[in-house]
C-alpha positions as CSV (number, residue, x, y, z in Angstrom):
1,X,-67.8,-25.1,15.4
2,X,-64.5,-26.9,15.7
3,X,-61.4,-24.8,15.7
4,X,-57.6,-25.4,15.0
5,X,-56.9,-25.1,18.2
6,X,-59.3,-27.7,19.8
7,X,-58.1,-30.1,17.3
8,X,-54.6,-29.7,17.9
9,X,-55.4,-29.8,21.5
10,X,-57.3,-33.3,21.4
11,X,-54.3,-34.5,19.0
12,X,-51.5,-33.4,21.6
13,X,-53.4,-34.7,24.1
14,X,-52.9,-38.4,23.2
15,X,-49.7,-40.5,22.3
16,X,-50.8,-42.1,18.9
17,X,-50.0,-45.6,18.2
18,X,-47.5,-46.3,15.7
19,X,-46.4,-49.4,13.7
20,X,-43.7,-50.9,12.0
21,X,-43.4,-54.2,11.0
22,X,-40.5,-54.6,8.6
23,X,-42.7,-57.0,6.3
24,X,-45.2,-54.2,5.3
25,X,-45.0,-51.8,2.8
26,X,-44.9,-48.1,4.6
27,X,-47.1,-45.2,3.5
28,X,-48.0,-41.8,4.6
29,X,-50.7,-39.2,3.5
30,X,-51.8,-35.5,4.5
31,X,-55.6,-35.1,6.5
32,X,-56.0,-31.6,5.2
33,X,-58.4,-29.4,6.5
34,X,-59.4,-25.9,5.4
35,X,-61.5,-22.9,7.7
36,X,-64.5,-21.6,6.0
37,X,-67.5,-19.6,7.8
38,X,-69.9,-22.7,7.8
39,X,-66.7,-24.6,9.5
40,X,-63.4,-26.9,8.6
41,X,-63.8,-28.4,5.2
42,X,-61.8,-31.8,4.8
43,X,-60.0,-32.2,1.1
44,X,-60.4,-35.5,-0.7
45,X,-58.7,-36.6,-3.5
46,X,-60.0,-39.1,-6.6
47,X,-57.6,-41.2,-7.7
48,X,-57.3,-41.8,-11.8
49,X,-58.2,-45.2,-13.1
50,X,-54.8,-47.1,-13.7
51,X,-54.6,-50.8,-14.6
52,X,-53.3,-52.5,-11.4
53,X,-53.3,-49.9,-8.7
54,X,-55.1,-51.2,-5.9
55,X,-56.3,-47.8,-5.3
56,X,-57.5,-47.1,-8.9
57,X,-61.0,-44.5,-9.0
58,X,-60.7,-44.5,-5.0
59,X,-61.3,-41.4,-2.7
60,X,-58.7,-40.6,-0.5
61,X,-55.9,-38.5,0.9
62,X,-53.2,-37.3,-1.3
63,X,-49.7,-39.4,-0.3
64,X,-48.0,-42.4,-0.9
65,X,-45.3,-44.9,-0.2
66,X,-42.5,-43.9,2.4
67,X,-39.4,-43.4,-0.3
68,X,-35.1,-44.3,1.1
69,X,-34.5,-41.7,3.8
70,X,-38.0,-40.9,4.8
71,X,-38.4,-43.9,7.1
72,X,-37.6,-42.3,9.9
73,X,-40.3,-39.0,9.7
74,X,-43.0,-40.4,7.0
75,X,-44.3,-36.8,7.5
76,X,-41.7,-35.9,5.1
77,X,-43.9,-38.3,2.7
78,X,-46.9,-36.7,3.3
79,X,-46.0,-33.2,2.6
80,X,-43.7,-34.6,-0.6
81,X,-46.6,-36.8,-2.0
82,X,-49.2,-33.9,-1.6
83,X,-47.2,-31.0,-3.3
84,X,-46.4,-34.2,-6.3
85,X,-50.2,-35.0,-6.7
86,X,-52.0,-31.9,-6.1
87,X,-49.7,-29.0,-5.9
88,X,-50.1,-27.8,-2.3
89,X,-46.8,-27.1,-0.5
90,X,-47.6,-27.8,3.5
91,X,-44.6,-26.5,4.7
92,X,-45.9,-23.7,5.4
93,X,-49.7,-25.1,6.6
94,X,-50.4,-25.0,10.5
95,X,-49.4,-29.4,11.6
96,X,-52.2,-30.2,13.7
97,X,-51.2,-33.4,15.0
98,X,-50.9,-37.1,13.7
99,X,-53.8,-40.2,14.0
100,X,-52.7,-43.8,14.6
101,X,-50.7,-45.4,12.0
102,X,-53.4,-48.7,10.3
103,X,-52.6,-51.8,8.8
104,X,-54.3,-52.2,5.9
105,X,-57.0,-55.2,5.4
106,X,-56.3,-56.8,1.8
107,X,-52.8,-55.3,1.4
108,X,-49.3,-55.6,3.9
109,X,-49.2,-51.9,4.3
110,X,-49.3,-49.4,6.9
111,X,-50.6,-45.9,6.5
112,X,-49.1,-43.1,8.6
113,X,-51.5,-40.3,9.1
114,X,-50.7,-36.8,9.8
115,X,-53.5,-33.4,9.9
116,X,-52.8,-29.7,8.8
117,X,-54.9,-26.7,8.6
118,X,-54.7,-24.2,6.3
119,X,-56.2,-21.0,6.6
120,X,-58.3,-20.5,2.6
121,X,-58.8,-22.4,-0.6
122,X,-55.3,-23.3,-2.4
123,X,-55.3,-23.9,-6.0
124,X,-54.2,-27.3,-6.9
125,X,-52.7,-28.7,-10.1
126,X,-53.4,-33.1,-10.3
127,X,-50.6,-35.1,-11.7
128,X,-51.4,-38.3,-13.6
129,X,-51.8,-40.3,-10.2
130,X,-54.9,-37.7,-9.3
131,X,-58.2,-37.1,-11.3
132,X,-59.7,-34.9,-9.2
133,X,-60.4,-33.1,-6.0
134,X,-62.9,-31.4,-3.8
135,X,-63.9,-30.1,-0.2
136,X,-66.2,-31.7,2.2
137,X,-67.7,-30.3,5.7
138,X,-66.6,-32.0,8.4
139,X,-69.8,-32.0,10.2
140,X,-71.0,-34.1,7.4
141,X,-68.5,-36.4,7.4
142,X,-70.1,-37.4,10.8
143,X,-73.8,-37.5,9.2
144,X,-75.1,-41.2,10.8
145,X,-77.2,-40.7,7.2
146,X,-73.5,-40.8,5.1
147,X,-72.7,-43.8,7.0
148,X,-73.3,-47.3,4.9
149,X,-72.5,-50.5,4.2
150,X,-71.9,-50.2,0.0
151,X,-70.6,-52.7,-2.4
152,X,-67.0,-51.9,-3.8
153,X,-64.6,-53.3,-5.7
154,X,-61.0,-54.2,-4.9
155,X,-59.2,-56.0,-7.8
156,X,-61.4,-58.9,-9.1
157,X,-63.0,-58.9,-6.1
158,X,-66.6,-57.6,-5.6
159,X,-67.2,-56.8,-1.3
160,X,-69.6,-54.9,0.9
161,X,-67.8,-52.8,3.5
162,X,-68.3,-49.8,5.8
163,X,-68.4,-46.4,3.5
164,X,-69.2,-42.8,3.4
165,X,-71.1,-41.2,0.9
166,X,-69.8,-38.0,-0.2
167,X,-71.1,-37.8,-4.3
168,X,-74.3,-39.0,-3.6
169,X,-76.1,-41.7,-5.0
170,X,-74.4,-44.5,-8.0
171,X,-70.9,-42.3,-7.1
172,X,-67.7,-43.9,-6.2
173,X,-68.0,-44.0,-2.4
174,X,-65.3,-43.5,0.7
175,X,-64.1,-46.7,2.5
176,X,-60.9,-49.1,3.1
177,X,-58.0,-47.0,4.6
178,X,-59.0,-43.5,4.1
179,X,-62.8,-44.2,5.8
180,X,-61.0,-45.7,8.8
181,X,-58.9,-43.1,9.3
182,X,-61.9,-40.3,8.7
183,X,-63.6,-42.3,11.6
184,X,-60.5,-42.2,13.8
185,X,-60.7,-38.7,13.6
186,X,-64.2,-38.0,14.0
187,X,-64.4,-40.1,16.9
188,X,-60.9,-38.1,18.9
189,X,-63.5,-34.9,18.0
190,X,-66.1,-36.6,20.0
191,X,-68.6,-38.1,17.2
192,X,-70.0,-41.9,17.0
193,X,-69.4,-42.8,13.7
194,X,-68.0,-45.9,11.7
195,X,-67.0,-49.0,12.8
196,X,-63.9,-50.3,13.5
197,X,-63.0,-52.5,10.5
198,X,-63.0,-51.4,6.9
């Protein structure tokens, strides 16, 4: 069973890789993992349904653009964007460590990523950006069964792409940004999941 500690070991143990092309939109989101007896639980967010949001019904991880004065520690973004969708306040939640910033695929963006642990459940309160939310195991996430190639849509367009499956069958499924970044992780804890693009 994973601990905080190896995690934030393998995390401090690398230099990640981060980006910042002045032509892309800059956003940041929270990784948050929770202990339970069974093991760390990963929190995923499902995004409300809102004409024109790219993101619209998606899973994910709470966060959001990088707002005036933030550009220089998107962090800041992270922890602001979580406490605004969901409620959690992570100042005060053990920072494990920060994954390689991504460029997304089908939008000029670049997601920072950074991980915390906190040590029980949290009650959360959504705001109109956030329908709902739930826990996941992390050894699941890593589940070569999860692991798919699933049809989603993105706008008007209808595409097949690397996924997860968390809700289980005919349920919106995890891919895109967030599913790259899941695999990222996974594969700094040692697993052989995903592929590279998404």
């Amino acid at each position: 069973m994973v601990t905080y500690h190896q995690i934030r070991s393998v995390l401090d143990a690398r230099r990640p890789s981060l980006r910042s092309p002045a032509s892309r939109t800059r956003a940041a989101v929270a990784m948050i993992l929770r202990r339970t007896d069974a093991g760390p639980q990963m929190l995923f967010v499902e995004r409300a349904r809102h004409d024109g949001d790219p993101w619209s019904g998606d899973l994910g991880f709470p966060g959001g653009k990088v707002e005036k004065g933030e550009e220089e520690n998107p962090r800041l973004t992270a922890e602001r964007e979580t406490f605004e969708e969901i409620g959690i306040d992570l100042t005060g939640a053990r920072f494990l460590g920060r994954l390689d910033d991504i460029e997304g695929a089908h939008l000029p963006i670049i997601v920072s990523c950074f991980v915390y642990g906190i040590g029980q459940n949290v009650p959360w309160t959504f705001n109109e950006e956030i329908r709902d939310a739930f826990w996941f195991p992390l050894q699941d996430l890593a589940d070569p069964v999860r692991h798919v190639d699933a049809p989603v849509n993105f706008r008007e367009l209808q595409l097949v792409r690397p996924a997860i499956c968390l809700l289980g069958p005919e349920r919106t499924v995890l891919w895109g940004l967030t599913y790259r970044l899941v695999c990222q992780f996974l594969r700094l804890l040692g697993h052989e999941v995903g592929k590279v693009t998404g």
